[in-house]
C-alpha atoms as one frame of an Amber mdcrd trajectory, in Angstrom:
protein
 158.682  35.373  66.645 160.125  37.744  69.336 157.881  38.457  72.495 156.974
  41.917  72.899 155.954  42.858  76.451 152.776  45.565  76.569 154.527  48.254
  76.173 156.237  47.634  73.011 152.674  45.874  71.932 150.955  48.893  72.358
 153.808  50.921  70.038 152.876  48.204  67.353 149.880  48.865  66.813 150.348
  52.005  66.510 152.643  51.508  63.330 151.812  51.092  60.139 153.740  52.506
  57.486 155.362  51.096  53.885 159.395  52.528  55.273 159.676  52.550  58.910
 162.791  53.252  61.113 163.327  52.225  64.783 165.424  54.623  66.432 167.687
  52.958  69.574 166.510  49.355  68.565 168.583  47.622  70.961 167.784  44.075
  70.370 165.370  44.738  67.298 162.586  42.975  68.500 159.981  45.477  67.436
 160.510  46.070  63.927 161.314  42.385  63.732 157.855  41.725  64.516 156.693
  44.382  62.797 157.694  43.245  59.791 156.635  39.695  60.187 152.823  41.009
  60.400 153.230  42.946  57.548 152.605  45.842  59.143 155.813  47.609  57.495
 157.051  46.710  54.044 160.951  48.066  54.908 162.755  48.728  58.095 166.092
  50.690  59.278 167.278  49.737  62.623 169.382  53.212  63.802 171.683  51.885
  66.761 174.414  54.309  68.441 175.765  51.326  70.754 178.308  48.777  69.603
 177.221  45.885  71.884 173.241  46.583  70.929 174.407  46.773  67.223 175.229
  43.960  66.516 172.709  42.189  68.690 170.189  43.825  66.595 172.162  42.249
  63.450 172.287  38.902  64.994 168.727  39.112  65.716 167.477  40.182  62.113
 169.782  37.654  60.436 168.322  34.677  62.546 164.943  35.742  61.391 165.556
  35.845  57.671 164.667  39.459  57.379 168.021  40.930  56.009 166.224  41.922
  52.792 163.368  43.723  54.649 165.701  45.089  57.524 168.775  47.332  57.240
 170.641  48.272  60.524 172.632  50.769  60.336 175.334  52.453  63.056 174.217
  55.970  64.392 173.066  58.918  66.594 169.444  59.207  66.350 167.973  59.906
  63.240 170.958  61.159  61.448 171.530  57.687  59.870 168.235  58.699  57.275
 168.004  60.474  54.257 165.649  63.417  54.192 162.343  61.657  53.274 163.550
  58.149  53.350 161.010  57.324  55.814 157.350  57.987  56.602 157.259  57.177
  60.431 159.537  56.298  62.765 159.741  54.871  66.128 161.928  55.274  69.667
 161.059  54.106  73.281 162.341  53.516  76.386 163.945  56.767  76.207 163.237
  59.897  78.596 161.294  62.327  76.842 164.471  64.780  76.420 166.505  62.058
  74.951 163.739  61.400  72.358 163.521  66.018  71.843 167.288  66.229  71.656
 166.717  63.701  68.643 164.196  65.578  67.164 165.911  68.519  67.047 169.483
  67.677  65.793 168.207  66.651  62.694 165.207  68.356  61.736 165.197  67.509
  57.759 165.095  63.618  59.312 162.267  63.988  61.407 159.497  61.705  59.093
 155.535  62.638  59.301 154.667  60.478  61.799 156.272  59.610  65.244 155.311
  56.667  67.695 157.173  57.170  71.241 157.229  55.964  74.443 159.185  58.033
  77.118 160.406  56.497  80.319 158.923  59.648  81.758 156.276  62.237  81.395
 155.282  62.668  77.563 154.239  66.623  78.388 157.447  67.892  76.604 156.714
  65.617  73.435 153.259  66.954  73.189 154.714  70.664  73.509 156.829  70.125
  70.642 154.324  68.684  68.791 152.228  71.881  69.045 155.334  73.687  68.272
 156.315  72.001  65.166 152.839  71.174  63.443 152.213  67.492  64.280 149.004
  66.537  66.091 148.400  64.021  68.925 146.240  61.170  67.178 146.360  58.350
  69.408 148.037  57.755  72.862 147.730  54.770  74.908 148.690  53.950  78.846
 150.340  50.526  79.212 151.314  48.742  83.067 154.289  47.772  83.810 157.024
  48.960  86.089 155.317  52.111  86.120 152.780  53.565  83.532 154.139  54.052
  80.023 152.925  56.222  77.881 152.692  55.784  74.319 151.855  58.690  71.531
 151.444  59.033  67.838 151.481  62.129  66.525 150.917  63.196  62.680 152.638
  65.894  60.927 148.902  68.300  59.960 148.219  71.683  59.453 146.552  73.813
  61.929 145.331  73.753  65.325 145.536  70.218  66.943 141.446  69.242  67.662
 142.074  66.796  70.386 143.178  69.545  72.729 139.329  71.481  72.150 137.167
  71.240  75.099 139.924  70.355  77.733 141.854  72.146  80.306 145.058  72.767
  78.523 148.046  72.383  81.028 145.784  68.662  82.199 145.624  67.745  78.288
 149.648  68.570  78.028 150.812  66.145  81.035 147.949  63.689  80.930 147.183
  63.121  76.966 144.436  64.898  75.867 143.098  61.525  73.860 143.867  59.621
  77.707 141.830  62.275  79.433 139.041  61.885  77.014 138.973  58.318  77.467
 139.493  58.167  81.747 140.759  55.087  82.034 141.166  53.480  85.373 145.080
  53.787  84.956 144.915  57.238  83.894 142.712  57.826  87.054 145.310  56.263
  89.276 147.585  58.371  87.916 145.611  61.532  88.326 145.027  61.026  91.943
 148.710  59.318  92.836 149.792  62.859  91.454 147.112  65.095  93.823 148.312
  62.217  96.420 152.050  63.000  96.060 152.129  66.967  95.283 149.826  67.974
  98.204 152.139  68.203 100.946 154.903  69.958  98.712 152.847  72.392  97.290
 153.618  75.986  98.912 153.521  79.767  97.419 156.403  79.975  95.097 157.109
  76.183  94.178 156.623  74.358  91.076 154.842  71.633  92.738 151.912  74.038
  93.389 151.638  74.557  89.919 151.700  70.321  89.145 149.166  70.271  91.744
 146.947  72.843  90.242 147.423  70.458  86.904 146.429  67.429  88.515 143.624
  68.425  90.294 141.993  69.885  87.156 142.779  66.885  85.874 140.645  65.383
  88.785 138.231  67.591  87.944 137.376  66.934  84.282 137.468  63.088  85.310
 135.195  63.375  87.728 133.116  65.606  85.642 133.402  63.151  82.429 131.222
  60.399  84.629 128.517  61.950  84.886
């Protein structure tokens, strides 16, 4: 069985679907395991890169799971049939990667989506609000730096998590993270105040990341009471 590091554990177990695509495989550890716990019935590894191709081929061969695992050569999610899937899966991707995805093919785009950008998630969770899916679990994983890691459902009408919450804090931290306060999420929070206070000024966008963060601060500190 493949090792998955936390990151990519984390994106697991937040899967579980009968058809399942991972988008960018690379080395197709993820739905490999995925499929060996049963927690997808059928699999389509979508890889644009020769050399990552067929090391996801190699990989799904050598683990007998050729009749559970297609891989198939392709941008994004164009590879799919509209429907053919009910989730799907990319990470280790900047968020604009994973939007520029989303948005090529909209007919592709399956009900539910598990990410994990190599940088902030806010721009996932804006689209989400934008396009009817709703943030239903996130987790924040260690590692070379903090990884985020979302799920969001295609469902009608207002997303709930965000109620209660200051909105631009809820967009860059996670409204489900902020809720919860980790102590990573809390390192985060005040690494950010930490880093933006100097290069805030009148005019800049930091001042605005800073505002962000510290009501970010502020709802944590609040929430332990």
């Amino acid at each position: 069985m493949p090792n998955l590091d936390a990151r990519l554990q984390a994106v697991l177990h937040l899967i579980q679907a009968d058809v399942h695509a991972d988008i960018g495989s690379d080395h197709a550890h993820l739905p490999i395991r995925l499929a060996q716990l049963g927690r997808i019935t059928r699999g389509v590894i979508v890889e644009v890169n020769p050399g990552p191709l067929e090391h996801a081929r190699v990989n799904v061969a050598r683990a007998g799971l050729t009749d559970r695992l297609e891989v198939r050569a392709g941008d994004g999610l164009a590879p799919l049939a509209p429907g053919e899937v009910q989730s799907a899966s990319m990470t280790g991707m900047g968020a604009q990667t994973m939007l520029g995805i989303l948005t090529r093919t909209p007919d592709r785009v399956p009900d539910a989506l598990v990410l994990q950008p190599n940088d902030s998630p806010e721009p996932l969770r804006r689209w989400a609000q934008a396009r009817g899916y709703h943030v239903t679990a996130e987790v924040l994983t260690p590692g070379f730096w903090r990884y985020p890691v979302l799920r969001l459902e295609r469902q009608s009408g207002p997303d709930p998590a965000y109620v209660g919450l200051p909105a631009g804090a809820a967009l860059r931290y996670g409204p489900h993270l902020l809720r919860e306060g980790s102590p990573l999420l809390r390192e985060q929070v005040a690494a950010d105040v930490t880093r933006l206070t100097p290069l805030a000024a009148p005019g800049r966008a930091a001042t605005h990341e800073l505002e962000v963060a510290q009501s970010a601060a502020v709802w944590l500190s609040r929430d332990r009471k």
